[in-house]
KOLLUM-505946 format. One record per residue: residue number from 1; chain; residue in one letter; x, y, z of N, C-alpha, C in turn. Coordinates in steps of 0.1 Angstrom, whole numbers, always signed. Example, Ala and Ser with C-alpha at 12.3 -4.5 7.8 and 13.67 -1.06 7.14 Angstrom:
<atoms>
i:ch:aa:n_c1:n_c2:n_c3:ca_c1:ca_c2:ca_c3:c_c1:c_c2:c_c3
1:A:A:+132:-57:+78:+123:-45:+78:+132:-33:+78
2:A:S:+128:-22:+71:+137:-11:+71:+129:+0:+79
</atoms>
This chain:
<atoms>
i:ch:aa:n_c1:n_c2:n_c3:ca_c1:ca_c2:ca_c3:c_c1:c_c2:c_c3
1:A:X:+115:-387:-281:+112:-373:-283:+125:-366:-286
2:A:X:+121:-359:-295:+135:-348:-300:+137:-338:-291
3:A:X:+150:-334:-286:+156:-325:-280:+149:-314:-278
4:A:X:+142:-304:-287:+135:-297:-290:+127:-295:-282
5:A:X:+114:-306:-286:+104:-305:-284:+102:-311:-263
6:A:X:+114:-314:-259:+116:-314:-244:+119:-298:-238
7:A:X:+128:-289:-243:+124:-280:-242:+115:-269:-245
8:A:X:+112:-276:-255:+98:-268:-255:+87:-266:-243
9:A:X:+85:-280:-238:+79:-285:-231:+80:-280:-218
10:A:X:+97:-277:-212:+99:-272:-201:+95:-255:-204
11:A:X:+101:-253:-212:+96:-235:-216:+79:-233:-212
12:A:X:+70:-239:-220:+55:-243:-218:+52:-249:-198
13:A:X:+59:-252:-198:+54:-254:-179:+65:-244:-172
14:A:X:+69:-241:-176:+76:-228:-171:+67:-215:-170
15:A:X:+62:-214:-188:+56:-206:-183:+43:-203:-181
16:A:X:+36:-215:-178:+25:-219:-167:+24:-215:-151
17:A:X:+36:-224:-150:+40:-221:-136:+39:-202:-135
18:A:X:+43:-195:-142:+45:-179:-141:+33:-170:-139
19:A:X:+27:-179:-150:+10:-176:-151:+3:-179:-139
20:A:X:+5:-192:-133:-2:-191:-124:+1:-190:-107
21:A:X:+19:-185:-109:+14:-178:-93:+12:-160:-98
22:A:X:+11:-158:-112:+10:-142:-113:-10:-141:-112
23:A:X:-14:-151:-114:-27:-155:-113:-31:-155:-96
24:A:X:-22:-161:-88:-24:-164:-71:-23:-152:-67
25:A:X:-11:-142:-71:-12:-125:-67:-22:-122:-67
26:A:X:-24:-119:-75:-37:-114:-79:-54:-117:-75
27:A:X:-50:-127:-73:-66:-135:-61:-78:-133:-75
28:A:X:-72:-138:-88:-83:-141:-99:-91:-152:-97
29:A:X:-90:-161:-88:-96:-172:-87:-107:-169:-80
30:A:X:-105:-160:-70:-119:-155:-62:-128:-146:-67
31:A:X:-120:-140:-78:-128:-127:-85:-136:-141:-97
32:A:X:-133:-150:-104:-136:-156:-112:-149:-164:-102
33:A:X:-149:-170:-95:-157:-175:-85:-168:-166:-82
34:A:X:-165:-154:-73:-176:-147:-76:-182:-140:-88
35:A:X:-180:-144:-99:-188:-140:-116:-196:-148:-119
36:A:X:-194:-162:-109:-200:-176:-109:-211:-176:-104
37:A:X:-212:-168:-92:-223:-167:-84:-227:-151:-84
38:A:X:-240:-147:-90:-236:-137:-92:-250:-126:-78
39:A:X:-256:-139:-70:-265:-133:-58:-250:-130:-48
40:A:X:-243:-139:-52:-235:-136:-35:-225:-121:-43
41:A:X:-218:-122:-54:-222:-110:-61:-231:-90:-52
42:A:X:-238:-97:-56:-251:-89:-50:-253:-85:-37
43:A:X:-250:-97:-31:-248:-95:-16:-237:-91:-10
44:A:X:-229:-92:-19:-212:-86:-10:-216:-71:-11
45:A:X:-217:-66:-28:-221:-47:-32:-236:-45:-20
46:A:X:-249:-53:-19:-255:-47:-8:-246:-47:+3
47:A:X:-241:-54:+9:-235:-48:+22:-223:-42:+24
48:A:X:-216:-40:+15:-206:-26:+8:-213:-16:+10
49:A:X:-228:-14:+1:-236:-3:+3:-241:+5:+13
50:A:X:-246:-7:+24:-250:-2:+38:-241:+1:+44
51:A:X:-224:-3:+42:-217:+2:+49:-214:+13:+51
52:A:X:-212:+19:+33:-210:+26:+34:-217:+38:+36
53:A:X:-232:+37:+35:-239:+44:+37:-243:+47:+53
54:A:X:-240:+41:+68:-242:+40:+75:-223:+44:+81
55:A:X:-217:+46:+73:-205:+53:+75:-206:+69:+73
56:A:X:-211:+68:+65:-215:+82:+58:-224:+91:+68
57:A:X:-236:+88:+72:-244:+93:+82:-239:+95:+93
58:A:X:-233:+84:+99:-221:+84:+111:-214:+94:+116
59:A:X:-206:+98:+99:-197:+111:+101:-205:+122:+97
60:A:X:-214:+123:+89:-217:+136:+90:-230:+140:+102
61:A:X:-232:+134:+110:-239:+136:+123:-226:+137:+131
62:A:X:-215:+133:+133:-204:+137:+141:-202:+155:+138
63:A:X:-196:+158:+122:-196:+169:+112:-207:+177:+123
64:A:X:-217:+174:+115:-228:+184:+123:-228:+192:+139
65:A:X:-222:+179:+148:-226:+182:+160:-210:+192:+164
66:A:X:-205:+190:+155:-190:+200:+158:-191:+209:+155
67:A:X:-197:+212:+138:-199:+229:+136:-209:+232:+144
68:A:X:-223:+227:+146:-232:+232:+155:-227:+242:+170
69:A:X:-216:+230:+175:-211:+230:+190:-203:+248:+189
70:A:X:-194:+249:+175:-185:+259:+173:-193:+277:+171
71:A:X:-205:+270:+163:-216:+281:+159:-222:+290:+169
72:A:X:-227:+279:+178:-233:+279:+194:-223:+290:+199
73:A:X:-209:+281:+205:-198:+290:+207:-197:+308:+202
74:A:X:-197:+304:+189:-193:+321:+183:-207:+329:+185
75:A:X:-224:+324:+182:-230:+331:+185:-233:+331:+201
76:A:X:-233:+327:+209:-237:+326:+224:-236:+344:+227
77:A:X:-223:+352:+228:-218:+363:+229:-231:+371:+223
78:A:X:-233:+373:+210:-245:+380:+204:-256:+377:+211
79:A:X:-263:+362:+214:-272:+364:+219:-280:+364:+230
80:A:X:-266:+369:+239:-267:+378:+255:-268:+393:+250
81:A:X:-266:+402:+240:-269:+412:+239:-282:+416:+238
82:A:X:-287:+423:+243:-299:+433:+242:-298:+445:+228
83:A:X:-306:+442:+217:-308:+445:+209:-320:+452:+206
84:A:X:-322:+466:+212:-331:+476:+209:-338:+478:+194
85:A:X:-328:+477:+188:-332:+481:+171:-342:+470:+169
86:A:X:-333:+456:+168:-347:+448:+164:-358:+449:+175
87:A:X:-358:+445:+183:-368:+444:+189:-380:+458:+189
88:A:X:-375:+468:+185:-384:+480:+184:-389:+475:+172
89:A:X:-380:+471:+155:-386:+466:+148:-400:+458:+152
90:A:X:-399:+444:+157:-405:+434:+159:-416:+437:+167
91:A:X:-413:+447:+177:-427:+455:+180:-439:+462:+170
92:A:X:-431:+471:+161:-440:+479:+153:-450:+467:+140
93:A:X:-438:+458:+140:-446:+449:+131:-457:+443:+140
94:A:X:-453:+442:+152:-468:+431:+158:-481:+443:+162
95:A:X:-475:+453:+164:-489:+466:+164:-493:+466:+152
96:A:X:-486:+470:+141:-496:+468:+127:-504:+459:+123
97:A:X:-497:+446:+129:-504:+436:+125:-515:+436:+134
98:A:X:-515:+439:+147:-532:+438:+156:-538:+451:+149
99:A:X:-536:+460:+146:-544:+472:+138:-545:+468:+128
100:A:X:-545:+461:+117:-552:+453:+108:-564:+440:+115
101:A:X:-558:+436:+123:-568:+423:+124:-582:+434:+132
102:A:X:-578:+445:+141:-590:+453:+149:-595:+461:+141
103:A:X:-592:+461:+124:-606:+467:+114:-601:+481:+109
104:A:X:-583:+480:+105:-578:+487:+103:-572:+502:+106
105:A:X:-578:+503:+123:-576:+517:+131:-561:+513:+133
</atoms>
């Protein structure tokens, strides 16, 4: 073999070799494997999905029970007051309303 074509040879597994630990970084072998199979595929994104969907619910029922807890807080004060106006409202509506149902007197 000519000179040459020996380093050629080393150049060519050289850069093989580059290729494939830039290939091992990368974890293409596992991504190429699962393209192979494309239910397990399926089953990895389903249970990605419930995760994340059962993550999701998780925190916004946490979310909820903290503004709720804060709301509660800020209104509690208001609704220890005695409030005349409405409630004189809420009266006059329920008299009209029984003077319609008793034949409009």
């Amino acid at each position: 073999m000519s000179e040459n074509s020996i380093e050629e040879q080393k150049s060519w597994k050289t850069l093989e070799k580059r290729i494939s630990d830039i290939l091992e970084d990368h974890r293409c072998y596992e991504f190429v494997e699962l393209m192979k199979s494309p239910w397990r595929l399926m089953w990895r994104n389903f249970l990605a999905g419930v995760a994340k969907g059962l993550g999701f619910a998780v925190g916004l029922t946490v979310l909820a029970v903290i503004v709720g807890y804060i709301i509660i807080g800020l209104l509690k004060p208001l609704l220890t007051l005695e409030l005349p106006v409405i409630g004189g409202l809420i009266a006059d509506i329920i008299r009209a309303v029984q003077m319609q149902m008793n034949g409009g007197m």
